[in-house]
VOZA-672774 format. One record per residue: z, x, y negated of N, C-alpha, C in turn; residue in one letter; residue number from 1; chain. Coordinates in steps of 0.1 Angstrom, whole numbers, m for minus. Example, Ala and Ser with C-alpha at 12.3 -4.5 7.8 and 13.67 -1.06 7.14 Angstrom:
<pts>
nw=78; nu=132; nv=57; caw=78; cau=123; cav=45; cw=78; cu=132; cv=33; bapa=A; miba=1; drenlum=A
nw=71; nu=128; nv=22; caw=71; cau=137; cav=11; cw=79; cu=129; cv=0; bapa=S; miba=2; drenlum=A
</pts>
This chain:
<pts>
nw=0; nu=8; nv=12; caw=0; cau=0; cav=0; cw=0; cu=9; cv=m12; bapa=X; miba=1; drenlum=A
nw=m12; nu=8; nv=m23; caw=m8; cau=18; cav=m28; cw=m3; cu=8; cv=m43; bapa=X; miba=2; drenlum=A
nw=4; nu=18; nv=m51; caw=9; cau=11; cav=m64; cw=3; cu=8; cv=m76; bapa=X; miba=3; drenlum=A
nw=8; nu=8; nv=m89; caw=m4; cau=5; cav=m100; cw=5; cu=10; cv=m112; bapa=X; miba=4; drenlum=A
nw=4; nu=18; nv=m115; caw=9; cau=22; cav=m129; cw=8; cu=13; cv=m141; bapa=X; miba=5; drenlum=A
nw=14; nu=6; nv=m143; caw=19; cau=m2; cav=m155; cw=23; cu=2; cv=m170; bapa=X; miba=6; drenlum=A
nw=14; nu=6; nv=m177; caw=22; cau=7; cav=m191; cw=34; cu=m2; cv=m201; bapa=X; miba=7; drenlum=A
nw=39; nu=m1; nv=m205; caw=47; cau=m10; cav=m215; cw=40; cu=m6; cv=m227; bapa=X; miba=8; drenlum=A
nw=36; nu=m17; nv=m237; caw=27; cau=m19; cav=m248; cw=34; cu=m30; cv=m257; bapa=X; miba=9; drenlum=A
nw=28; nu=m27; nv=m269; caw=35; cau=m39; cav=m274; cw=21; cu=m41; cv=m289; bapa=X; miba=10; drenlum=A
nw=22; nu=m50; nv=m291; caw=7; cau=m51; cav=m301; cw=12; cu=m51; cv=m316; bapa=X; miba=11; drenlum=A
nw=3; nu=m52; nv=m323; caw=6; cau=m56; cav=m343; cw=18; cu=m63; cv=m344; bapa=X; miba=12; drenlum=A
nw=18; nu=m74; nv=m336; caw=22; cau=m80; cav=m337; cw=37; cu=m79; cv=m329; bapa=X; miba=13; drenlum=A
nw=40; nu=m75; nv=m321; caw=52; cau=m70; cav=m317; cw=54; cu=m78; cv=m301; bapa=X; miba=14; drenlum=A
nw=42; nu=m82; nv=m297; caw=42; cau=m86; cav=m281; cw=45; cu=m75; cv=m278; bapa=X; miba=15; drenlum=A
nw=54; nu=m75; nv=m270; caw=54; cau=m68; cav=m253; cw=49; cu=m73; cv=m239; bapa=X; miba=16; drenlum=A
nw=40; nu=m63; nv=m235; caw=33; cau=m67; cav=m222; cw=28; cu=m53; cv=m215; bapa=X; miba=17; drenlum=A
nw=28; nu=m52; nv=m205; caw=25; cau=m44; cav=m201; cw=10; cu=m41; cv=m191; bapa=X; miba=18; drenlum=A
nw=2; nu=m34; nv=m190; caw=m11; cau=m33; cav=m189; cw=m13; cu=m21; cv=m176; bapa=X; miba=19; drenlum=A
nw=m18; nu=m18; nv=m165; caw=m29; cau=m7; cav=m160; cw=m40; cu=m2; cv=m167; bapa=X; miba=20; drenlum=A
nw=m45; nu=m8; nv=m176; caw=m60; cau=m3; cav=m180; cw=m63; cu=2; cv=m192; bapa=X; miba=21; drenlum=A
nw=m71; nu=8; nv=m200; caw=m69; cau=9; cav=m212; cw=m72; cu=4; cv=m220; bapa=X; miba=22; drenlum=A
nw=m76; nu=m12; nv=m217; caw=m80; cau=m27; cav=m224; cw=m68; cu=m23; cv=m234; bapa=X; miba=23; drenlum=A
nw=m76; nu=m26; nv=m251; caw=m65; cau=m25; cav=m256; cw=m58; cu=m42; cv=m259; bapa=X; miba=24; drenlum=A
nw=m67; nu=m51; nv=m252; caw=m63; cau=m63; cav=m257; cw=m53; cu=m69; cv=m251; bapa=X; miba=25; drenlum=A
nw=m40; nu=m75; nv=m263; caw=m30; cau=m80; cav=m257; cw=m27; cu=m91; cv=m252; bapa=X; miba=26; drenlum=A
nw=m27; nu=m100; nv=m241; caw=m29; cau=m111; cav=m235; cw=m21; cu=m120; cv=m239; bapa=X; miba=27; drenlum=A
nw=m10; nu=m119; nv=m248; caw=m5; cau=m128; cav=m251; cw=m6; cu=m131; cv=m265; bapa=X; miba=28; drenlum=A
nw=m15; nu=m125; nv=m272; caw=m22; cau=m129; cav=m284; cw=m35; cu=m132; cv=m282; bapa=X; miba=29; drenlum=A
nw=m42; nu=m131; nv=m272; caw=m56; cau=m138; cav=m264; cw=m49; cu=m155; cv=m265; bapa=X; miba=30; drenlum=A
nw=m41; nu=m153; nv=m254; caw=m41; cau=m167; cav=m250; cw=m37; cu=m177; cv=m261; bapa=X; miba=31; drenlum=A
nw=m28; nu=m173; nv=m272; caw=m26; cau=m178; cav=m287; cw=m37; cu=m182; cv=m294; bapa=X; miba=32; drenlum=A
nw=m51; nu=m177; nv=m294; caw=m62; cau=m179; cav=m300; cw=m70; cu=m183; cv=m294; bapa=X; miba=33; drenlum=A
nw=m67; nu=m189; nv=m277; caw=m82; cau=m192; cav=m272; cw=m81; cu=m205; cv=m277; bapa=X; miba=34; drenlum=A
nw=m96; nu=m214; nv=m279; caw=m98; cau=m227; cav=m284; cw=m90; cu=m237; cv=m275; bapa=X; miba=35; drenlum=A
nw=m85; nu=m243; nv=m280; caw=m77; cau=m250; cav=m271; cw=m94; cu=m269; cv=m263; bapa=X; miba=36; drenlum=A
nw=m100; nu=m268; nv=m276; caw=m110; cau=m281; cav=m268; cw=m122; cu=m271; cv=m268; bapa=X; miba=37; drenlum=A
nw=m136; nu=m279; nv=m262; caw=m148; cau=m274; cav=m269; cw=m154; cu=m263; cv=m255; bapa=X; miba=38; drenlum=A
nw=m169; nu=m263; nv=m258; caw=m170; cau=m253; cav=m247; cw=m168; cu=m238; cv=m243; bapa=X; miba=39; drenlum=A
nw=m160; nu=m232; nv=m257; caw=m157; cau=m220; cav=m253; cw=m142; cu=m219; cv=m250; bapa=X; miba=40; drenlum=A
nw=m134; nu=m235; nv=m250; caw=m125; cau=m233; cav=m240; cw=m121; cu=m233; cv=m224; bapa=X; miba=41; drenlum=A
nw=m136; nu=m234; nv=m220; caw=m138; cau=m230; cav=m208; cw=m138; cu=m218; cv=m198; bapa=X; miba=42; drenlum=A
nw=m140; nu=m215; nv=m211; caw=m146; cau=m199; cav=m207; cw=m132; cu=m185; cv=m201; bapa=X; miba=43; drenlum=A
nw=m135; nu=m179; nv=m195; caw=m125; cau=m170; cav=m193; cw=m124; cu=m157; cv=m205; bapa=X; miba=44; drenlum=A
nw=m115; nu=m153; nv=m212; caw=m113; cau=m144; cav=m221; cw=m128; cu=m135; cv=m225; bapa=X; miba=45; drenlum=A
nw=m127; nu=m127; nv=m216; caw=m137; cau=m117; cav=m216; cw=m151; cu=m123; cv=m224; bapa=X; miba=46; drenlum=A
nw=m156; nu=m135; nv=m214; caw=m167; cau=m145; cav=m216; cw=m169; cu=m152; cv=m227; bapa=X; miba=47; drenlum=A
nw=m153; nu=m154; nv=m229; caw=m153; cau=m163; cav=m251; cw=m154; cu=m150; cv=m258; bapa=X; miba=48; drenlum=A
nw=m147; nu=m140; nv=m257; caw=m154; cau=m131; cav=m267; cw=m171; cu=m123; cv=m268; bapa=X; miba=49; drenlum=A
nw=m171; nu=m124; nv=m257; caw=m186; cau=m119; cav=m257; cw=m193; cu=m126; cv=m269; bapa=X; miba=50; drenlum=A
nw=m191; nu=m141; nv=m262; caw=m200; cau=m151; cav=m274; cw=m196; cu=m149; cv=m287; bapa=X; miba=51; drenlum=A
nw=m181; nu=m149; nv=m292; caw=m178; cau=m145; cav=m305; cw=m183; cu=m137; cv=m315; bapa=X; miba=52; drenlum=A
nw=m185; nu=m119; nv=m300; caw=m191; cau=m111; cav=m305; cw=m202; cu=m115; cv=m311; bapa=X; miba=53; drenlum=A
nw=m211; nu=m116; nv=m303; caw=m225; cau=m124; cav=m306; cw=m229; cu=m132; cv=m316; bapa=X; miba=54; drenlum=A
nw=m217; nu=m142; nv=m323; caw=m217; cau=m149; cav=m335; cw=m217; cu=m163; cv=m324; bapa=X; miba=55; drenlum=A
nw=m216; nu=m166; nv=m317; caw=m219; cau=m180; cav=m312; cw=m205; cu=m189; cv=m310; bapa=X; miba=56; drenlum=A
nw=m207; nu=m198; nv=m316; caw=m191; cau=m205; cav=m320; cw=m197; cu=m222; cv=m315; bapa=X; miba=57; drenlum=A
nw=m210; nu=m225; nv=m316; caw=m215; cau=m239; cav=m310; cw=m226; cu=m234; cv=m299; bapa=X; miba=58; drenlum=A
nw=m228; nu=m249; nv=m293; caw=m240; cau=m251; cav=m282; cw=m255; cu=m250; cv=m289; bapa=X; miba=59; drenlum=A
nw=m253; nu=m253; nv=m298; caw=m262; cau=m251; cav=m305; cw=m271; cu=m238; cv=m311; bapa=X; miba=60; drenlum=A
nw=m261; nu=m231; nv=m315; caw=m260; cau=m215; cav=m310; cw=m262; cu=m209; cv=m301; bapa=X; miba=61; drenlum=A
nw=m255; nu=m216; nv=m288; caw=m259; cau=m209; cav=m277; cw=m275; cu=m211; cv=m273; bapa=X; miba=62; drenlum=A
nw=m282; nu=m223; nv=m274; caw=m290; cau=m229; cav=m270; cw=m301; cu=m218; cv=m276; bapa=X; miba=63; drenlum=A
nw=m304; nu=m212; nv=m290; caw=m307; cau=m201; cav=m294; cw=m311; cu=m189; cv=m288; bapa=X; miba=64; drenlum=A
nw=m302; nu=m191; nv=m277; caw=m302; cau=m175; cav=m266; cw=m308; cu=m179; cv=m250; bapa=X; miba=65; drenlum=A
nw=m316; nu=m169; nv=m247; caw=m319; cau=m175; cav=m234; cw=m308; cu=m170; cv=m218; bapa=X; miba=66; drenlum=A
nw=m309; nu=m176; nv=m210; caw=m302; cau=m167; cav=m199; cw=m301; cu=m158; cv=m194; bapa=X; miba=67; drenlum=A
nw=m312; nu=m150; nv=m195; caw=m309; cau=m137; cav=m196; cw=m303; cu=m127; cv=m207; bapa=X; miba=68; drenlum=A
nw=m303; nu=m131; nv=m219; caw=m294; cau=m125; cav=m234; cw=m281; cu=m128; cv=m229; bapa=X; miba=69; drenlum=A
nw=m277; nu=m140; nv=m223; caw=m263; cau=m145; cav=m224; cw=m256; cu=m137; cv=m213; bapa=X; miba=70; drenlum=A
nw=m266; nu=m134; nv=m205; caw=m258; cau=m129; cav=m191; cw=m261; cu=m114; cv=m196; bapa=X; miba=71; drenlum=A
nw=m269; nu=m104; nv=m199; caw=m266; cau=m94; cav=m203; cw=m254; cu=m87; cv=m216; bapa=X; miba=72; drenlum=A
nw=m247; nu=m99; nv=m218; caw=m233; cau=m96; cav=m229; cw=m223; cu=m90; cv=m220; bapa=X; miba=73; drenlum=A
nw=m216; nu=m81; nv=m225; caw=m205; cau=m76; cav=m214; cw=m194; cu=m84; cv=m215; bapa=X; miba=74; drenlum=A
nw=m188; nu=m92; nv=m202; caw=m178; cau=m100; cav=m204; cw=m181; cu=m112; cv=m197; bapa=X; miba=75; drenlum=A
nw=m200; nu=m113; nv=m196; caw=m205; cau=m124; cav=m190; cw=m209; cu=m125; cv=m174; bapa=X; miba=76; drenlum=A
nw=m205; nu=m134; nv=m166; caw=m207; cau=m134; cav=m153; cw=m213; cu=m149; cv=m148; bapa=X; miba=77; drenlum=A
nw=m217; nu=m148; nv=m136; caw=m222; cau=m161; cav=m133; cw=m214; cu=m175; cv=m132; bapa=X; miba=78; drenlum=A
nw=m201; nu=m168; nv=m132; caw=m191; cau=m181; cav=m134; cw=m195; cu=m186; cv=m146; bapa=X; miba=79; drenlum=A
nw=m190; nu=m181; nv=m155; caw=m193; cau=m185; cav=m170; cw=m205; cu=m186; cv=m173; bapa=X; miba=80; drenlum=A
nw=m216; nu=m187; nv=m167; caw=m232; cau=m190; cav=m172; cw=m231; cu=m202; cv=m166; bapa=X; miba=81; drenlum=A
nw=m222; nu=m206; nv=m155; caw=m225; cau=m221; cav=m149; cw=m222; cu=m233; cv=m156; bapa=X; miba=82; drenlum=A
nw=m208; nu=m225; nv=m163; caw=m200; cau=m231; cav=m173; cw=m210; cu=m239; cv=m185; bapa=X; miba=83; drenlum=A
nw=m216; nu=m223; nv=m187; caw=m224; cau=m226; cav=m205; cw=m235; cu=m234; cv=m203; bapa=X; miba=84; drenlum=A
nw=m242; nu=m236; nv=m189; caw=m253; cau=m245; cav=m189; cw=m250; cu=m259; cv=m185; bapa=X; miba=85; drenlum=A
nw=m239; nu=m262; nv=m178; caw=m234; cau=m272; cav=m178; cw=m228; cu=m280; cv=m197; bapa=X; miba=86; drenlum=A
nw=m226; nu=m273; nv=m205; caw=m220; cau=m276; cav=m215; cw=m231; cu=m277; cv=m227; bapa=X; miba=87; drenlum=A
nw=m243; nu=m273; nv=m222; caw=m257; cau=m274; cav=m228; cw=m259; cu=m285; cv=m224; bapa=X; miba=88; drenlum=A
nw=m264; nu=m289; nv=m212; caw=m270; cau=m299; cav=m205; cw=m261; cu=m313; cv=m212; bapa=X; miba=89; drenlum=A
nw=m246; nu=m312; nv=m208; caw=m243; cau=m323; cav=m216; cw=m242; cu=m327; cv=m229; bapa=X; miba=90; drenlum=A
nw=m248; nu=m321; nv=m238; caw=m255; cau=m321; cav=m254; cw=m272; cu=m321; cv=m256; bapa=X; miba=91; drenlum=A
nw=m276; nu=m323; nv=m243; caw=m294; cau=m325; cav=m241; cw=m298; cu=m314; cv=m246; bapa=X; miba=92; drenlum=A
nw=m296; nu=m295; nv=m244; caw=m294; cau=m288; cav=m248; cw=m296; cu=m284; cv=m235; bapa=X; miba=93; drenlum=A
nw=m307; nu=m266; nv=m235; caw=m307; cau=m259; cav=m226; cw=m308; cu=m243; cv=m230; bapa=X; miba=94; drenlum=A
nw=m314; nu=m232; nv=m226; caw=m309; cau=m219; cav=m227; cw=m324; cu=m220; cv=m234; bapa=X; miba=95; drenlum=A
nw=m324; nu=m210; nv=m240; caw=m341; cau=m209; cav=m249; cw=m347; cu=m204; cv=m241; bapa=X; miba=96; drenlum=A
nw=m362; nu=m207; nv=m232; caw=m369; cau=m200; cav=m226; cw=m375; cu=m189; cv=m234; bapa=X; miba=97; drenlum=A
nw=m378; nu=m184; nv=m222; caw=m378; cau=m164; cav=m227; cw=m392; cu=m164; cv=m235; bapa=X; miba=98; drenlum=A
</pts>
């Protein structure tokens, strides 16, 4: 069994949490800011920022980008592309063909 080295971290903000990786992002100021309705509250962390990065805050936005852009954002996986076309589809909304 092998172990996992754990840091103790604490953010701007004075969270303590502790981390393996050298993600500097603090999970308990993630989870404070993720959207609570809407389709990028579906999304798993990594996958709402991607889009953030990106500038994409509606479907309508997303709709802009095709499936291959969305899936080459780092963060993005096919979970969350099932997600984002499902959340298109029900706004009569699809990925922009290439």
């Amino acid at each position: 069994m092998s172990s996992v080295n754990k840091n103790l971290r604490i953010c701007q903000k004075g969270h303590r949490y502790y981390k393996s990786t050298d993600c500097p992002t603090c999970p308990i100021c993630e989870q404070e800011r993720a959207p609570k309705e809407g389709f990028l509250s579906t999304l798993a962390a990594p996958a709402r920022r991607a889009l953030e990065s990106a500038g994409v805050k509606t479907v309508h936005q997303l709709s802009s980008l095709s499936a291959s852009e969305v899936l080459s954002l780092h963060g993005m996986g096919p979970g969350s592309m099932k997600k984002l076309a499902e959340a298109l589809h029900a706004k009569g909304l699809s990925f922009r063909k290439k």
